[in-house]
Gaussian input, Z-matrix of N, CA and C with variables (Angstrom, degrees):
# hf/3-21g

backbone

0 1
 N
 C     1     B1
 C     2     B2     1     A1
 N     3     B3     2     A2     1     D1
 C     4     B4     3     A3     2     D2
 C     5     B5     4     A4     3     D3
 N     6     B6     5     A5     4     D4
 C     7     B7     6     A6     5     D5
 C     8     B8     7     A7     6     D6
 N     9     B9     8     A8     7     D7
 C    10    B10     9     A9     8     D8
 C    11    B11    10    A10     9     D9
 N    12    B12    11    A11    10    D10
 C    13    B13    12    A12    11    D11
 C    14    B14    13    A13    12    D12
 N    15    B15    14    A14    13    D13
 C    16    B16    15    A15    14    D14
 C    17    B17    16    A16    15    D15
 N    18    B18    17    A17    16    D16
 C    19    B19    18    A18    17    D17
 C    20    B20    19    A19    18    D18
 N    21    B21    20    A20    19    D19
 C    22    B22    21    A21    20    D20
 C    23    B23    22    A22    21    D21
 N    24    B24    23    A23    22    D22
 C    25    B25    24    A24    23    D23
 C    26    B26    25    A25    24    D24
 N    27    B27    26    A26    25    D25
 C    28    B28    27    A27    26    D26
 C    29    B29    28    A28    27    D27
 N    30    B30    29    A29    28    D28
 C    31    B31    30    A30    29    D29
 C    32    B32    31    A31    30    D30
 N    33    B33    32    A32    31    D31
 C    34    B34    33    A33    32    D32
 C    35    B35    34    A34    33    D33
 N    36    B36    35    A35    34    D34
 C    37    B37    36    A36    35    D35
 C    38    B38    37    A37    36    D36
 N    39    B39    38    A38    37    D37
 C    40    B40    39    A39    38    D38
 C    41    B41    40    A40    39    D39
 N    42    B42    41    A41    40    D40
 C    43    B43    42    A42    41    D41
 C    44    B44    43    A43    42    D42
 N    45    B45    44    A44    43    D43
 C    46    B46    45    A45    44    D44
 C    47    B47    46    A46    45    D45
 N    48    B48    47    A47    46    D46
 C    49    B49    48    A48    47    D47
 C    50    B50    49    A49    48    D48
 N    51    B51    50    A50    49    D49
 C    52    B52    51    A51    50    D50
 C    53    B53    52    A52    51    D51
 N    54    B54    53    A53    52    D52
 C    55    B55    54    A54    53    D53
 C    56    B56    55    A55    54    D54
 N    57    B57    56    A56    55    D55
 C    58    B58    57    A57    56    D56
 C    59    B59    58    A58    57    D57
 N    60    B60    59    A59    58    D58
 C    61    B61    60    A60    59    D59
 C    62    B62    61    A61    60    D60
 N    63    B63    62    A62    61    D61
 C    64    B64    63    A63    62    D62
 C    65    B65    64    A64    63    D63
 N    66    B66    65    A65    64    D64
 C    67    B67    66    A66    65    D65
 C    68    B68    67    A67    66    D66
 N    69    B69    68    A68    67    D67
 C    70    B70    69    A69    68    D68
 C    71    B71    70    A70    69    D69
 N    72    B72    71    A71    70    D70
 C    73    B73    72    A72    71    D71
 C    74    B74    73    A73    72    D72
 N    75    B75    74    A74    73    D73
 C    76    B76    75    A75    74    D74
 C    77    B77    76    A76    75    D75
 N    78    B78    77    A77    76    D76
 C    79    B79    78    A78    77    D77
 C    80    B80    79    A79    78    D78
 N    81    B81    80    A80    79    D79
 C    82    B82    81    A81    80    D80
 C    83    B83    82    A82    81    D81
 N    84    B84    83    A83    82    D82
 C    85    B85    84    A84    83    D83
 C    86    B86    85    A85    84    D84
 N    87    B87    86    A86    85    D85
 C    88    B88    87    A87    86    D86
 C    89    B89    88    A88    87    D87
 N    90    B90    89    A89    88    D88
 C    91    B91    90    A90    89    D89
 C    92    B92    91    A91    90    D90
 N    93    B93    92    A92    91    D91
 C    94    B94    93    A93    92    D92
 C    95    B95    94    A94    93    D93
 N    96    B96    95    A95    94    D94
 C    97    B97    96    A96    95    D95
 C    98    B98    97    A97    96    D96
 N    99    B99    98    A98    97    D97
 C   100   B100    99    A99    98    D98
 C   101   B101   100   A100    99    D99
 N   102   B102   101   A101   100   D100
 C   103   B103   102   A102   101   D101
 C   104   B104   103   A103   102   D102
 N   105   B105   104   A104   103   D103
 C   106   B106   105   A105   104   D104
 C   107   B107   106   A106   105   D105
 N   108   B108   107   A107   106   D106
 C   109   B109   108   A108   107   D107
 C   110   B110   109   A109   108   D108
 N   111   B111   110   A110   109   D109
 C   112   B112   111   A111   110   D110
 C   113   B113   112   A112   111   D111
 N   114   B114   113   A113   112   D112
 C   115   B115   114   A114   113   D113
 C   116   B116   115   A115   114   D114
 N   117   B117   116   A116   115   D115
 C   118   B118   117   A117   116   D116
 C   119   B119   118   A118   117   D117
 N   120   B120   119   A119   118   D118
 C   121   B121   120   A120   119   D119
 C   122   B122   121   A121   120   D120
 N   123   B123   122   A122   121   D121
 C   124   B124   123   A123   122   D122
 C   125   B125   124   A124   123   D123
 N   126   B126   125   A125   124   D124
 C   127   B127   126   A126   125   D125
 C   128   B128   127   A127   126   D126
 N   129   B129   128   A128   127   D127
 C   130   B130   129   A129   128   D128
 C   131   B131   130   A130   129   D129
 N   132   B132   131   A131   130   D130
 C   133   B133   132   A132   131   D131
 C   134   B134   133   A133   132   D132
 N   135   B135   134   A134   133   D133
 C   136   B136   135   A135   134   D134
 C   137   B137   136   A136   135   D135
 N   138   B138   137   A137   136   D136
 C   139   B139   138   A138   137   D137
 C   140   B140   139   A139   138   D138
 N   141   B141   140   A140   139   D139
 C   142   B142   141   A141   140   D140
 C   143   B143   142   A142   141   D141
 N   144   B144   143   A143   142   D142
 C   145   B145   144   A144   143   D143
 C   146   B146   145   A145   144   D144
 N   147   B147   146   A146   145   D145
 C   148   B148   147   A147   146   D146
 C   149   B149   148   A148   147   D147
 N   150   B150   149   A149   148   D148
 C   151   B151   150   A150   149   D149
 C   152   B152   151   A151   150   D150
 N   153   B153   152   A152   151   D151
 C   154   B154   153   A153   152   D152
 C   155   B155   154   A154   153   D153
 N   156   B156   155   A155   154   D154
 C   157   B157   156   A156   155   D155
 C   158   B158   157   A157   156   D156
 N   159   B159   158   A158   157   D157
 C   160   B160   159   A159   158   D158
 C   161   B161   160   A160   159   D159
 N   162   B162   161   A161   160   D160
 C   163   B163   162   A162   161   D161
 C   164   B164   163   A163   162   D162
 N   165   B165   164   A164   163   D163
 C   166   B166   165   A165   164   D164
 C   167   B167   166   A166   165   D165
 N   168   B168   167   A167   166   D166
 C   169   B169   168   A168   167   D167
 C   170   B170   169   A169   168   D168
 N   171   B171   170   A170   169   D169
 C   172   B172   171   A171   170   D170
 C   173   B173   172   A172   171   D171
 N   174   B174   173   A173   172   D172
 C   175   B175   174   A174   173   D173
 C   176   B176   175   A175   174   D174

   B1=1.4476
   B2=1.5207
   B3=1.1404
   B4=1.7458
   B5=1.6569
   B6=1.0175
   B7=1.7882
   B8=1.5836
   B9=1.2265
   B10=1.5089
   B11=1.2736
   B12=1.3219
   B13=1.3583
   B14=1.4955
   B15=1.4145
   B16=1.1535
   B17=1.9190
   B18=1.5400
   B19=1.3239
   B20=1.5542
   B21=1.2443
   B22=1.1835
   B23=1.7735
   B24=1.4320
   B25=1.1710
   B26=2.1683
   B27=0.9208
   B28=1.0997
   B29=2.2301
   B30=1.1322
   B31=1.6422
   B32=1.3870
   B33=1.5860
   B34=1.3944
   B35=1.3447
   B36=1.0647
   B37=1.3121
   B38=1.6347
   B39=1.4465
   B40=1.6247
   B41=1.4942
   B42=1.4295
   B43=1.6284
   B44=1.2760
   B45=1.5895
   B46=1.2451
   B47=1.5352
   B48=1.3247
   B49=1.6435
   B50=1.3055
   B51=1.7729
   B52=1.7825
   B53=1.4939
   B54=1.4956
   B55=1.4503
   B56=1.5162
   B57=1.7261
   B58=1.4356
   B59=1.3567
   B60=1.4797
   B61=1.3923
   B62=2.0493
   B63=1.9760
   B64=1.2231
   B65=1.4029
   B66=1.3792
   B67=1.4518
   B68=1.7681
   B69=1.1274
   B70=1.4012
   B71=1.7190
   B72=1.1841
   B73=1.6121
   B74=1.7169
   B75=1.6023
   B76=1.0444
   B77=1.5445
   B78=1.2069
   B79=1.9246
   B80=1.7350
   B81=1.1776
   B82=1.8026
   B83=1.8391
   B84=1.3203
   B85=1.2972
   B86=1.4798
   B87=1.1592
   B88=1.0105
   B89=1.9496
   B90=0.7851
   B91=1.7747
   B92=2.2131
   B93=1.1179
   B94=1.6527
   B95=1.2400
   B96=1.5210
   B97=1.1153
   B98=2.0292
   B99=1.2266
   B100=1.4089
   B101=1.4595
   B102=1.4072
   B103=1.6384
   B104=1.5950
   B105=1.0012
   B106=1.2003
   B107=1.5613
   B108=1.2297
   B109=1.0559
   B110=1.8571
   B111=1.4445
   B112=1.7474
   B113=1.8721
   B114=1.0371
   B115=1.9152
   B116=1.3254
   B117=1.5292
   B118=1.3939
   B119=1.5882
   B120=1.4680
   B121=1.5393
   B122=1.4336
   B123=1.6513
   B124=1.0400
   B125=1.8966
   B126=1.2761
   B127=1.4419
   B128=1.3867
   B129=1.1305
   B130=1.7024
   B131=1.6353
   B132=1.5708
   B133=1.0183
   B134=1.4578
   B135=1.2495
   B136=1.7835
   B137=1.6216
   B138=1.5953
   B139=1.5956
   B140=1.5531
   B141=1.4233
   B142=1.5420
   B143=1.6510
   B144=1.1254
   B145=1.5818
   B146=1.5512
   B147=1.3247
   B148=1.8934
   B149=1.1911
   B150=1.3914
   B151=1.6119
   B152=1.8044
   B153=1.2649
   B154=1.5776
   B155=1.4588
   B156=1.0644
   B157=1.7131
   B158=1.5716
   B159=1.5514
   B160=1.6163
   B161=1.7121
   B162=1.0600
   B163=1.0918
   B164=1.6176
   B165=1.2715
   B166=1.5972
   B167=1.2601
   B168=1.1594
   B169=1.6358
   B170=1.5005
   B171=1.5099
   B172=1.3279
   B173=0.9357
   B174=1.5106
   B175=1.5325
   B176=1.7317
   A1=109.26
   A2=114.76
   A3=114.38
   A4=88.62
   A5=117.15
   A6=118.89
   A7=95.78
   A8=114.51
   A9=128.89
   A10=108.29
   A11=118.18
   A12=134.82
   A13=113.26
   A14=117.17
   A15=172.59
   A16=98.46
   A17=96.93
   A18=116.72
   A19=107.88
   A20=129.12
   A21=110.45
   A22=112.25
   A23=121.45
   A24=118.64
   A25=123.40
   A26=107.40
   A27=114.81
   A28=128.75
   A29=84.28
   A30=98.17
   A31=95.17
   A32=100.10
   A33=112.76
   A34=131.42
   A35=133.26
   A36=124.96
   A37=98.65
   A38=95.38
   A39=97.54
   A40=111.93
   A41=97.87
   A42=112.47
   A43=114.90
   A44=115.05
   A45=113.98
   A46=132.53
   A47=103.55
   A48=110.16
   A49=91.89
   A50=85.32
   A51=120.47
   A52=100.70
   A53=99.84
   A54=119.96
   A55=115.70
   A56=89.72
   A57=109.76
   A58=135.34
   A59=125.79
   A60=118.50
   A61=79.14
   A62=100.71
   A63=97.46
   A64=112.07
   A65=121.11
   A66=126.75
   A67=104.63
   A68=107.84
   A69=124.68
   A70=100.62
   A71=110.78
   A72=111.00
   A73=111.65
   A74=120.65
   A75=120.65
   A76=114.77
   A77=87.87
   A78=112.89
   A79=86.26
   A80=124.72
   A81=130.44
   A82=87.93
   A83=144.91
   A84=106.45
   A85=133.79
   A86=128.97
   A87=136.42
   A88=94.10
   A89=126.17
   A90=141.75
   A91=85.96
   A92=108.71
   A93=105.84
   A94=106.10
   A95=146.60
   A96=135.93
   A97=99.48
   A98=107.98
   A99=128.87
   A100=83.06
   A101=118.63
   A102=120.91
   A103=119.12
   A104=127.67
   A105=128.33
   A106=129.17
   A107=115.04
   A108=135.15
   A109=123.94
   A110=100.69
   A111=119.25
   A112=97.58
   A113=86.53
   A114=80.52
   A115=110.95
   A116=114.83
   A117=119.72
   A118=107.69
   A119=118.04
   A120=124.98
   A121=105.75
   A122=129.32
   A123=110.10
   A124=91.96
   A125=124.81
   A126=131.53
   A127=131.86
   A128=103.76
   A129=107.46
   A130=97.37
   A131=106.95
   A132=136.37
   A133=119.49
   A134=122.86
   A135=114.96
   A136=99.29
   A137=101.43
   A138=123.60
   A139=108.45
   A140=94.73
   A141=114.37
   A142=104.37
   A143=123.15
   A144=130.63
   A145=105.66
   A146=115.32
   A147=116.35
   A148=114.34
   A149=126.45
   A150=126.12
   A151=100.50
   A152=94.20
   A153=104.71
   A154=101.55
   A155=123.71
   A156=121.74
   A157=94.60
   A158=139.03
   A159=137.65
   A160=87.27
   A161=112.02
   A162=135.78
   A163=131.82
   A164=143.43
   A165=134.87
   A166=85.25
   A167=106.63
   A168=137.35
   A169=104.80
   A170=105.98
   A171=124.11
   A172=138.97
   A173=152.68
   A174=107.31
   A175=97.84
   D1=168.99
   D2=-165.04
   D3=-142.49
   D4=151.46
   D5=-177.16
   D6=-155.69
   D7=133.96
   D8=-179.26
   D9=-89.57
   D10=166.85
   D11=-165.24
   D12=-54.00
   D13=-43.00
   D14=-148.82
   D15=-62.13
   D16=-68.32
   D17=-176.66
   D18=-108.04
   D19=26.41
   D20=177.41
   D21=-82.59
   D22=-21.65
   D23=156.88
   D24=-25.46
   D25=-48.90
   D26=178.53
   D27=-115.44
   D28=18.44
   D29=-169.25
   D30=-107.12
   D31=133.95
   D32=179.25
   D33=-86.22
   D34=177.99
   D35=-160.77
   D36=-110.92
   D37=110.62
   D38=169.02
   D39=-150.73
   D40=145.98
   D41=-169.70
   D42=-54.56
   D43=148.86
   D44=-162.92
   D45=51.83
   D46=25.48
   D47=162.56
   D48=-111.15
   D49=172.12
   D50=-162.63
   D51=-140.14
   D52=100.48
   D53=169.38
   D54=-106.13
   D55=106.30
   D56=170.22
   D57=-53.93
   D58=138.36
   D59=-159.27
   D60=-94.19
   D61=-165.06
   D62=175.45
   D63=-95.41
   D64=-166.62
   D65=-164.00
   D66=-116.00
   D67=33.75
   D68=179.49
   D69=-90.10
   D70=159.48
   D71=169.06
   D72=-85.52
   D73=-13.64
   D74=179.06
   D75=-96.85
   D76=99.55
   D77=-157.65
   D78=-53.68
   D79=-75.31
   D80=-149.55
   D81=-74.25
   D82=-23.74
   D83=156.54
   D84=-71.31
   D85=-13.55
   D86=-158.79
   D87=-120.37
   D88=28.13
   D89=-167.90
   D90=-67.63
   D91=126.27
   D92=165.80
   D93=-85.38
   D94=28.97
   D95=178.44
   D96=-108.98
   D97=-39.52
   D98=-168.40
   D99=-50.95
   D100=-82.63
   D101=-175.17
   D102=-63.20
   D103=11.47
   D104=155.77
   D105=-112.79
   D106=-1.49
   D107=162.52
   D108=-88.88
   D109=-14.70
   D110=-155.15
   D111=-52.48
   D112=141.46
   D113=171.76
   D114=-143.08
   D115=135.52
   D116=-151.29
   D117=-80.41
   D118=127.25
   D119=-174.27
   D120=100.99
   D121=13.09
   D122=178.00
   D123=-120.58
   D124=153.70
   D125=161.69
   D126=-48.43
   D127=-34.61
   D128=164.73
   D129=-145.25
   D130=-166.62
   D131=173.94
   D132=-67.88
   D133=144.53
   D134=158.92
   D135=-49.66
   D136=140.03
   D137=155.89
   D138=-72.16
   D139=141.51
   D140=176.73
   D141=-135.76
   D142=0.59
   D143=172.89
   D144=-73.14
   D145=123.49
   D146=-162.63
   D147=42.47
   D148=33.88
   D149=166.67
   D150=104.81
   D151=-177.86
   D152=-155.39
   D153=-86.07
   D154=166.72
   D155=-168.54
   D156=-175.33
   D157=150.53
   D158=-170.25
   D159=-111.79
   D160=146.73
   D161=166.01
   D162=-67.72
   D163=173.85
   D164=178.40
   D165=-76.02
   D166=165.18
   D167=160.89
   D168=-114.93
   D169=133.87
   D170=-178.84
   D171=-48.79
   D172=131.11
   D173=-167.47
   D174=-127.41

């Protein structure tokens, strides 16, 4: 399956799919891992810059 930038908010994670980043020239904002990773109550996304790292939680 292939899922666009678009819907990666809600697209599940399954092997052998191709999750599209965005069509911006700024490759690491538009990263399809940031929005597929998003988890609700936290401020941003999990980090994936030098490996994975959890983010603050909101308060």
């Amino acid at each position: 399956m292939r899922f666009e930038y678009e819907e990666l908010h809600s697209a599940p994670l399954l092997i052998n799919s191709i999750y599209e980043g965005g069509r911006k020239k700024n490759t690491a904002a538009e990263d399809p891992l940031t929005k597929l990773f998003k988890v609700k109550g936290f401020i941003k996304s999990v980090g994936n810059r030098g490996g994975f790292r959890k983010s603050r939680k909101k308060w």
